[in-house]
Structure formats: C-alpha cells, structure tokens
C-alpha positions as CSV (number, residue, x, y, z in Angstrom):
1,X,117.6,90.4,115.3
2,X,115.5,92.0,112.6
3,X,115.5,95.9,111.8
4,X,113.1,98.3,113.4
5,X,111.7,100.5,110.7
6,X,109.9,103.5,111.2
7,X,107.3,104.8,108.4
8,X,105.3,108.2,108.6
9,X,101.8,108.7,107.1
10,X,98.6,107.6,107.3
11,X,97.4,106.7,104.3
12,X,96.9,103.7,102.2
13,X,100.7,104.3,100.8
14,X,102.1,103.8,103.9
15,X,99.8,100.3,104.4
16,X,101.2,98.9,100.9
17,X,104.6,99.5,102.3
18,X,104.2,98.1,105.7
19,X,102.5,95.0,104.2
20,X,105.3,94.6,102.1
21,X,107.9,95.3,105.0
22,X,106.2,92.8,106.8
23,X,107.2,90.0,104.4
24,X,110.6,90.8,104.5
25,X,112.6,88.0,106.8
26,X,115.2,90.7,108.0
27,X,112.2,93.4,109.4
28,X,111.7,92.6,112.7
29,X,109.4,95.2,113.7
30,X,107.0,98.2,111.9
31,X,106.1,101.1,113.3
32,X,103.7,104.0,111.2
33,X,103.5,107.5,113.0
34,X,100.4,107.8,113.0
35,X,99.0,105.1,110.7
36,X,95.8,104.2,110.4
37,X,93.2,101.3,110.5
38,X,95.0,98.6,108.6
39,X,98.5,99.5,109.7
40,X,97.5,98.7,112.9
41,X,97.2,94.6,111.1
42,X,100.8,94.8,110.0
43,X,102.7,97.2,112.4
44,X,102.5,99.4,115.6
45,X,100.8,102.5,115.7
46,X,102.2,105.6,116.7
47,X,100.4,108.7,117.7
48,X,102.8,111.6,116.4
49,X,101.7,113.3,112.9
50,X,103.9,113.7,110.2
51,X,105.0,117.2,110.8
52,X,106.1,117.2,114.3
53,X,109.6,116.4,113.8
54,X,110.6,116.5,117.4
55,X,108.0,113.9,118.1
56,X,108.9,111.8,115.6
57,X,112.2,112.1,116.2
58,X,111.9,111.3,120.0
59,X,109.8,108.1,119.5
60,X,112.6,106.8,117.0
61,X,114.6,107.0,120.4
62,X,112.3,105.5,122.4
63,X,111.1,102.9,120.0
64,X,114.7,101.9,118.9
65,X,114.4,102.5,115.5
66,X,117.2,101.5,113.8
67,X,115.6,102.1,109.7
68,X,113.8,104.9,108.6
69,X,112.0,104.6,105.3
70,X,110.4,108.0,103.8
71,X,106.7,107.6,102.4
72,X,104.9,110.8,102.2
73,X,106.1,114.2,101.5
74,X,105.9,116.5,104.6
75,X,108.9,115.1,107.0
76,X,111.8,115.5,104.7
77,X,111.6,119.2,104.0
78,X,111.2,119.8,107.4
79,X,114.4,117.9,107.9
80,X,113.5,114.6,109.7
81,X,115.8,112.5,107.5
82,X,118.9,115.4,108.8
83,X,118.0,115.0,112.1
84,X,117.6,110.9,112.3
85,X,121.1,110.6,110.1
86,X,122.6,112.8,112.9
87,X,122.0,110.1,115.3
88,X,123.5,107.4,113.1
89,X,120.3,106.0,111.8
90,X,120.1,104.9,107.9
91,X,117.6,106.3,106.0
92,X,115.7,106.0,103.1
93,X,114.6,109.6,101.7
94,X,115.8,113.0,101.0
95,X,117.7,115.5,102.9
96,X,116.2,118.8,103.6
97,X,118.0,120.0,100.6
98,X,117.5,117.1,98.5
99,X,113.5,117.3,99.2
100,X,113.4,120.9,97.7
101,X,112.8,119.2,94.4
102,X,109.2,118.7,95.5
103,X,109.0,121.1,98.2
104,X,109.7,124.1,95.9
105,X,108.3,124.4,92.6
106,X,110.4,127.1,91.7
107,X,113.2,125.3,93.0
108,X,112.5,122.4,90.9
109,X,111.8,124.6,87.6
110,X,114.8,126.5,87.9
111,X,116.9,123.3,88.5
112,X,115.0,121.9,85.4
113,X,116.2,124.7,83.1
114,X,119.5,124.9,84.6
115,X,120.0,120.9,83.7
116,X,118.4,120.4,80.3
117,X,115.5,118.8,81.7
118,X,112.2,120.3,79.6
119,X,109.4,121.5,81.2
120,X,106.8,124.4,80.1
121,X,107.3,128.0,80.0
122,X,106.9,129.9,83.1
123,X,107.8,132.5,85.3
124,X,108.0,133.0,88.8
125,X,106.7,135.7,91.1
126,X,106.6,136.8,95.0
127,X,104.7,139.6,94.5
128,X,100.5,139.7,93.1
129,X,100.7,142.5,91.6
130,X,103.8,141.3,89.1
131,X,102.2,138.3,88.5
132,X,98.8,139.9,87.9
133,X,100.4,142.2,85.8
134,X,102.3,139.3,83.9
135,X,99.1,137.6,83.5
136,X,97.6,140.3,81.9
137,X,100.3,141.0,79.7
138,X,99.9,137.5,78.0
139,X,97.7,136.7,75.2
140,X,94.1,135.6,76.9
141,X,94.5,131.7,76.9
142,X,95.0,128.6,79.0
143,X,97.5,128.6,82.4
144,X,98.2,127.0,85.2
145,X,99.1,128.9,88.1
146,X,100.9,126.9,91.2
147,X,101.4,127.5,94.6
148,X,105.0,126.9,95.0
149,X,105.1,125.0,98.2
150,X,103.5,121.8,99.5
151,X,100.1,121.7,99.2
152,X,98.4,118.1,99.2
153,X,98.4,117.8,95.9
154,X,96.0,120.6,95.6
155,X,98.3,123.5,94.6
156,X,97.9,123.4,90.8
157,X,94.9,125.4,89.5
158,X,94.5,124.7,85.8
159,X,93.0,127.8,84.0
160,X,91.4,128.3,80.8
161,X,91.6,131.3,80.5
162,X,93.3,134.6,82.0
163,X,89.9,135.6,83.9
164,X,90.7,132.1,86.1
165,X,94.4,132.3,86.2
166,X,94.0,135.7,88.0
167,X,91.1,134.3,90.4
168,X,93.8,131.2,91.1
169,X,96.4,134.2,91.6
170,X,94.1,136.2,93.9
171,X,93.5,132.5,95.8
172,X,96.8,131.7,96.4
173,X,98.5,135.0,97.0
174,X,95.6,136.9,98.5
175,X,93.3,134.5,100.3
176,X,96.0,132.1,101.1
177,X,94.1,129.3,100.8
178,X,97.0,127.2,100.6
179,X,99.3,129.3,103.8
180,X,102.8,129.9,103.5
181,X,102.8,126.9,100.4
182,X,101.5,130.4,98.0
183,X,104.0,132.7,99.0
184,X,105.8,132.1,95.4
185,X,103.4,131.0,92.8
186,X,104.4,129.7,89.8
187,X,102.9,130.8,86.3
188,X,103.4,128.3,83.5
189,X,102.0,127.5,79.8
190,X,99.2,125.0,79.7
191,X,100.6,122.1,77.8
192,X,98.7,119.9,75.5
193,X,99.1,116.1,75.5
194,X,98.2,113.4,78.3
195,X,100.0,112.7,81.7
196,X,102.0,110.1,83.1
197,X,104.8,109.6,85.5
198,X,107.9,107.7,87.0
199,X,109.1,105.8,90.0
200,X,112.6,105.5,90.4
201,X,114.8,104.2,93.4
202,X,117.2,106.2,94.1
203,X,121.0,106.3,96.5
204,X,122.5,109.6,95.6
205,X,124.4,107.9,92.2
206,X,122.2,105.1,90.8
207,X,118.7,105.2,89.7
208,X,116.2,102.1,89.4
209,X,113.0,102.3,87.2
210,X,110.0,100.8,88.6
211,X,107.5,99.4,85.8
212,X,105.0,102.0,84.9
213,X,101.6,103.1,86.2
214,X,98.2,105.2,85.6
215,X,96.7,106.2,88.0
216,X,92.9,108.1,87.6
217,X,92.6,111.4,89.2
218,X,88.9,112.8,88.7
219,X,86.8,111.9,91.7
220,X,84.2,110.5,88.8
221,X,83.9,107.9,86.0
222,X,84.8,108.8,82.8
223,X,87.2,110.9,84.1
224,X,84.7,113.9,85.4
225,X,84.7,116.0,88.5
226,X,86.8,117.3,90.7
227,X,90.5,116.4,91.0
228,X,91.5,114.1,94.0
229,X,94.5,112.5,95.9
230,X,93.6,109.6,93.1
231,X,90.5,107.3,92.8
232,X,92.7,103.9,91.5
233,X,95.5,103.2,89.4
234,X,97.1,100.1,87.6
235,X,100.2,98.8,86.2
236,X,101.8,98.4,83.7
237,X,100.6,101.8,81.7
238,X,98.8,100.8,78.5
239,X,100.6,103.9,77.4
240,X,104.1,103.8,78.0
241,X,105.8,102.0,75.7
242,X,109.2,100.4,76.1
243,X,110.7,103.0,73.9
244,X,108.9,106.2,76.2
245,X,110.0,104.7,79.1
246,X,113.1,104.4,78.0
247,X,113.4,107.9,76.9
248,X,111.9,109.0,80.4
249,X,114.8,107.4,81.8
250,X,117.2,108.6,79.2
251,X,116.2,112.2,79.2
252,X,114.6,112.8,82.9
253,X,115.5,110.4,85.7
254,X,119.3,110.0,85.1
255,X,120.1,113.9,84.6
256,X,117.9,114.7,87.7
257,X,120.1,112.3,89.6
258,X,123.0,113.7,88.3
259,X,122.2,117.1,88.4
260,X,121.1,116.5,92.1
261,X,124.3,115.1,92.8
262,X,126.8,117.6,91.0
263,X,125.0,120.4,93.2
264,X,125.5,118.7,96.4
265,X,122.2,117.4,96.9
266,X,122.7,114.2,96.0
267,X,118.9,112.3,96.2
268,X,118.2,109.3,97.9
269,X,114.6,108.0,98.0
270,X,111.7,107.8,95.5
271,X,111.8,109.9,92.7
272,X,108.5,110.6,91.2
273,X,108.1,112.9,87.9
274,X,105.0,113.9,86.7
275,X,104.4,114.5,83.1
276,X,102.9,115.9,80.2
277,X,103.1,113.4,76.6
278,X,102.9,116.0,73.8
279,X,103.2,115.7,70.5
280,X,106.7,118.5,70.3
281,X,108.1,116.1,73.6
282,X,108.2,114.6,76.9
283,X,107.6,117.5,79.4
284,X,108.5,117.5,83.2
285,X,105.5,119.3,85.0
286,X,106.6,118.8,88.7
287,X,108.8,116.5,90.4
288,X,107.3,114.6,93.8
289,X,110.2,113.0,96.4
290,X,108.3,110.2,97.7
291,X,105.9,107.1,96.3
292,X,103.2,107.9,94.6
293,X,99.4,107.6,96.2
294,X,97.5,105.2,94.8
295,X,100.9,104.3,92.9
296,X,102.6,102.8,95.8
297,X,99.5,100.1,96.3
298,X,99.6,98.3,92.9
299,X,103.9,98.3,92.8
300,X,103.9,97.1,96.3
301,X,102.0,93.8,94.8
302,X,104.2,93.2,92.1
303,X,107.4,93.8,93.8
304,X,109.3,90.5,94.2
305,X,112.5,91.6,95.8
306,X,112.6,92.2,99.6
307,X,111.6,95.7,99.7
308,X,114.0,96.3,102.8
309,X,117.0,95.1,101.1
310,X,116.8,97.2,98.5
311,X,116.1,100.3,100.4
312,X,118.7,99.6,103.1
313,X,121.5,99.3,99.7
314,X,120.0,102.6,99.0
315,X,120.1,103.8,102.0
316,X,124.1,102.9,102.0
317,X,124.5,104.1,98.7
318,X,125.1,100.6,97.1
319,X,121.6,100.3,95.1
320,X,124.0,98.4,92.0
321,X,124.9,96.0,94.2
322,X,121.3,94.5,94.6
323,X,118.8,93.5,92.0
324,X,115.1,94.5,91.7
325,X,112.7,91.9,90.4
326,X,108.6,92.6,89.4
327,X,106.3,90.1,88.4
328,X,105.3,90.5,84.8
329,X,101.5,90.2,86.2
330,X,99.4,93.1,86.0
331,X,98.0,95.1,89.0
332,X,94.7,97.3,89.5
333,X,93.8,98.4,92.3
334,X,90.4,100.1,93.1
335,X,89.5,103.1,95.6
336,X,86.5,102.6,97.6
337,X,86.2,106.6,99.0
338,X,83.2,108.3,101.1
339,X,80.5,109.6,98.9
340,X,80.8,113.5,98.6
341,X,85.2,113.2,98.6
342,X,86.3,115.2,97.4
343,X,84.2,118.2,98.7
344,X,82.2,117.5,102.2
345,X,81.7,114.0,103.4
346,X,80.9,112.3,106.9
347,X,83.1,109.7,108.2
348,X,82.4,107.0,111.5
349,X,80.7,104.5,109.2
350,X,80.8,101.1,109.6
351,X,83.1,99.1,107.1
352,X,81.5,95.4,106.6
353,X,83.0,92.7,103.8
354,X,86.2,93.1,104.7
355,X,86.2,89.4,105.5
356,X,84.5,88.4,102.4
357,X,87.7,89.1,100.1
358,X,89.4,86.5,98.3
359,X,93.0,85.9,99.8
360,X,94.6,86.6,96.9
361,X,93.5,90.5,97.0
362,X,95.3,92.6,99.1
363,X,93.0,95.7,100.8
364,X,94.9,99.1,101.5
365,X,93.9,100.9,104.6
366,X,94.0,105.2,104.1
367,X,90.9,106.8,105.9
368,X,90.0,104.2,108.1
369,X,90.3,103.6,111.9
370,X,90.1,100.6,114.4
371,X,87.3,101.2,117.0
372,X,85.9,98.3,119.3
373,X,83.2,98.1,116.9
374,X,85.3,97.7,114.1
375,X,87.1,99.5,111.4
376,X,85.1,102.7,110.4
377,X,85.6,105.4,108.0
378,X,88.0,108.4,108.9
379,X,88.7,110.4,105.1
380,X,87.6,110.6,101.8
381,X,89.5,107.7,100.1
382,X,89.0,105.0,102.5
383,X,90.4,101.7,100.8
384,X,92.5,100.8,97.9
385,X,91.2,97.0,97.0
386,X,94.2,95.7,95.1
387,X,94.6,92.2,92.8
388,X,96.9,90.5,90.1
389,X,96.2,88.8,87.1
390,X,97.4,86.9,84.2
391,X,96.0,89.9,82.4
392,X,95.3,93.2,83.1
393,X,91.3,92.2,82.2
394,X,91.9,89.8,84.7
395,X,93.0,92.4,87.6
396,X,90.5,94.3,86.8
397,X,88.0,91.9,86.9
398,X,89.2,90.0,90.4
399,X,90.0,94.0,92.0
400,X,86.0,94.9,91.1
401,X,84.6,92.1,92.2
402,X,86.3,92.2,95.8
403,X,85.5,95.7,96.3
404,X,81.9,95.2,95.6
405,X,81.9,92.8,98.2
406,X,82.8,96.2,100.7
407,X,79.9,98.1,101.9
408,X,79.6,101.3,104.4
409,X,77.7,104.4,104.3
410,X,78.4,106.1,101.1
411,X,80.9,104.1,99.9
412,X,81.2,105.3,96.0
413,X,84.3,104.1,93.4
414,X,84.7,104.8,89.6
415,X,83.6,102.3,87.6
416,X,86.1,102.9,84.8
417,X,89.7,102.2,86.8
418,X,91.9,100.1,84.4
419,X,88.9,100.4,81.4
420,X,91.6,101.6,79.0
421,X,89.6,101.7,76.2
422,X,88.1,104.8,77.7
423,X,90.7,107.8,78.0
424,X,91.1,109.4,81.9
C-alpha cells in the first residue's frame, strides 16, 4: 500500500506538486484541500480552505491520511502541522513556532540580527503614532514599510519617499487594510541592488539547495505595473552564479537552520529567502516557509528524485540519508492570468486549447475550476504553461508557443518571461 498525502491550497503550486506526487511509485493517493481545476486530474478534491484547521484536520481522519506535505503559508502558523504530528502523522512543514519565520516579520528580523544573518536597517513599532513619528524623524528618502503578519504577499509597500511611507503607515495601522497582519509594521531602509531568492529542503538539521530561479513579479512586460503573486519564472537564474549561490548557502540558509534549531525551533519544510543583491552584500529581506509561487512549477519539472522520498526523509529527520537529483535542462514556465489581475477582473470564462499542448509541456492549474462545461476561470493567474529545453531559448521558445495555443476571455501574459537580456 502507497501513502495517502494530504496537500492544502489551491493554486498552481499545489498542482506542480501533486503532479509530481503523482509520479512517485510509493503515493498511492492525493488529496488537495481545496484544490482547484487541474488538481482534480491528479488527485481528489477536498472542500475545506486552508485556514480551517479543524476541518482540515478532521478530513485527514476521515480520508486516512497517513503524509502531510505543507505547500502554502496559512496552515502552519495556525498550527496544522502541531495538531496532525499529535496524531502520529509525519509531516512535511513547520511547527507553529517554526513558521513564525514567515509569519512574523518582526520575528524573523529580530532572529536575523540576533544570528548574523544581514538584512536592512529597521525598526519595529505597535503603535502609529511612534512609527509616524520615527518616519518623520528620518531624513526624507526611500522606505519600505511592512505589515508584520501574513498578507498574500501584499504586505510590503515600497516608498519613495516619507509622504508614501506614512500613507503605507496610515494603511496598515489605521485602515487595516491588511487586518490583524498590520498590527506590528515593520519600518526598514530601501536597499539598492536586484532580488533573488532560495529554495532549500529542510529536516530540522540538514539543508538541501534547490537550483536557482527568477521569477517576474510586475503584472506587465518589461517589468511595469503593479506587483502580483508572479506572472512566470524560470530556472536556473541567469544571475546567480555558482559562487552567489554558494555564498547564499554559506552565509543564509545554514545559519538560519542552525539558528532555528539552537532556539528550539528546529525547521522542517521549504525554506524560501528573499533577497536583495547589492553592491556592500547579500541582504535577507524576508524569509517565506513554504515553496515559492510560480517557483514551485518550473522546480517541480526538473526534479528527478521521487519528490515523496525526499520529503518523507525530511519529514523523519534523515534528509542526508537520501540524494536529490535535477536535470541540468532549463525550465520556463509562463502565466496565462485574467486580463485586469491584478486589480478587478471577471472570472467563468471558458478555457479552450488545453488539448492542443504538446505532451512534453506540463500546464499548472491556480484559478481555474472544473464545471460540466469544462474548466473555466476562477482568479487572476489562471495557468502556469511550463516546458524544458536543451537551452533556456529553447524553454522559452516551446513554453510560448503552447500558451499561445490557450485562449479564454481576457487571457493576457507578459511577453518578456525568461527574455534575460531585458532586466525585471
């Protein structure tokens, strides 16, 4: 008998990692809580949303679950991973207290300064009216001004000057546009240089590097308009050398694992780093406790270890004792999104050419849904067209071409993902 594995999400992370489950020989059943349209080709759907831990909790019972394997962010903090362990089930993904590494900002910056690992000047405040008042005590110049707590990616306002870091203040703390997630706010120097981050595996001890990645975060080409969940990515980075990523490694992942582990948190999951490439250093700006988002659907593809086994030896603290092969082809994978994401959009469209794609491209389900129709639209990114290729002008080539053969009502992508001759 195979393992029962539960994933939570609904997004097209969570369909890259089913689809790769799927392949594994020792899975014997998938189930996503509460998936989406292309899950539903790989694994069972199940109606419970991410945050209602009770639910999920009481459908691992019923559904025997016997592997739980974290994806997105929301669960762990609320303590899903606590509560499943408690019943003797394995996991993948961090304790309650692990997860405060993404879950708090000001958790994670203090923890950076108390370990050595750099990050940007800042302060932290509860109050408005200290952090307006710090604002305005600064010289008038570029911030960024966080919302401590989870906020779909959405809770870093970059400022450019103090005028917008105390309208970002007055958002968070006053309007509470992002809830409970702004009841600390960070306030941190605006650091100069270009972004990247990490993956790395992780069983409390041990630390494995995935290759690197780019992804492409402005919802238009050439890298204009507003900031989004991410409109494509590829792998490996055109700029991360072997010597960067080394020193990533070297001087972020391995403390942050030991750090973790000498307070008693020890982490176990995906780490994910952001960061800022300047020319004084390597800078951590946040940390994230899951797979990256459109990450997760161009390392799926080059993956060639049996993604279970490696997470159940992480899962049972013995990550050394396996190996962790990629293919040395490149990936890029593509989003198709609504037109009008990231702002207002309409969804209940029609997807057609979704049988027109070479067999060799994989296609990443995230706002889609099966209706006796067919699949139709249900978010703003809707599709992550994937491909591999001898080179990475190859990818590209093969990921366009198949996601010009997808049309439905508004369907829009940047034209520009994986162009690196152009800068994000």
């Amino acid at each position: 008998m195979g393992a029962r594995v539960l994933l939570v999400g609904q997004g097209g992370r969570e369909h890259a990692v089913a689809w790769k489950l799927s392949r594994s020989r020792d899975v014997d059943a998938i189930y996503v809580a509460p998936g989406n349209g292309g899950t539903s080709r790989v694994a069972t759907n199940v109606d419970v949303g991410p945050k209602d831990i009770d639910g999920l909790v009481a459908a691992a019972s019923d559904l025997n679950i016997d592997f739980y394997l974290a994806t997105m962010d929301d669960p762990q903090p609320l303590g899903l991973v606590d509560r499943l362990r408690e019943r003797g089930l394995p996991c993948y993904g961090p304790t309650a207290a692990a997860s405060q590494i993404e879950a708090s900002k000001a958790w994670s910056k203090q923890f950076m300064v108390d370990h050595g690992i750099t990050t940007a000047r800042h302060r932290t405040f509860q109050d408005h009216g200290e952090a307006v008042a710090y604002v305005e005590s600064l010289p008038d110049g570029p911030l960024v001004v966080k919302a401590s707590g989870l906020a779909a990616g959405k809770g870093a306002l970059v400022c450019d000057d103090r005028e917008g870091a105390l309208a970002a203040l007055h958002a968070i703390m006053v309007k509470r546009e992002f809830g409970a997630s702004g009841d600390q706010v960070v306030v941190e120097e605006r650091l100069q240089g270009w972004e990247t981050s990490a993956h790395a595996i992780c069983d409390g001890e041990t630390a494995v590097v995935t290759p690197s990645s780019t992804d492409y975060k402005r919802a238009l080409t050439g890298g204009r308009g507003l900031n989004t969940g991410g409109m494509g990515a590829y792998s490996p980075s055109a700029d991360v050398t072997p010597e960067l990523a080394a020193a990533i490694e070297r001087d972020v992942v391995q403390p942050t694992i030991a750090g973790m582990a000498a307070m008693g948190r020890p982490f176990n999951g995906t780490l994910y780093p952001g960061l800022m490439i300047t020319e004084a250093g390597n800078y951590v700006l946040e940390y994230n406790a899951r797979l990256g988002d459109p990450e997760a659907q161009i390392l799926m593809p080059r993956l060639e270890s049996d993604l279970f086994a490696v997470c159940s030896a992480a899962a049972e603290g013995a990550l050394a004792s396996v190996d962790v092969e990629w293919s040395e082809e490149p990936t890029v994978g593509v989003v198709v999104a609504s037109g009008g994401y990231p702002e207002s959009y309409t969804t209940g469209h029609l997807i057609e050419g979704l049988d027109t794609l070479d067999d060799d491209v994989e296609v990443f389900h995230a706002g889609t849904k099966q209706t006796p129709a067919g699949v139709v639209t249900n978010g703003g990114r809707v599709l992550t067209v994937t491909a591999r290729g001898p080179t990475l002008a190859a990818a590209r080539a093969k990921a366009y071409d198949n996601a010009r053969r997808i049309n439905f009502e508004g369907a829009y992508m940047r034209s520009d993902i994986a162009q690196i001759e152009e800068t994000e």
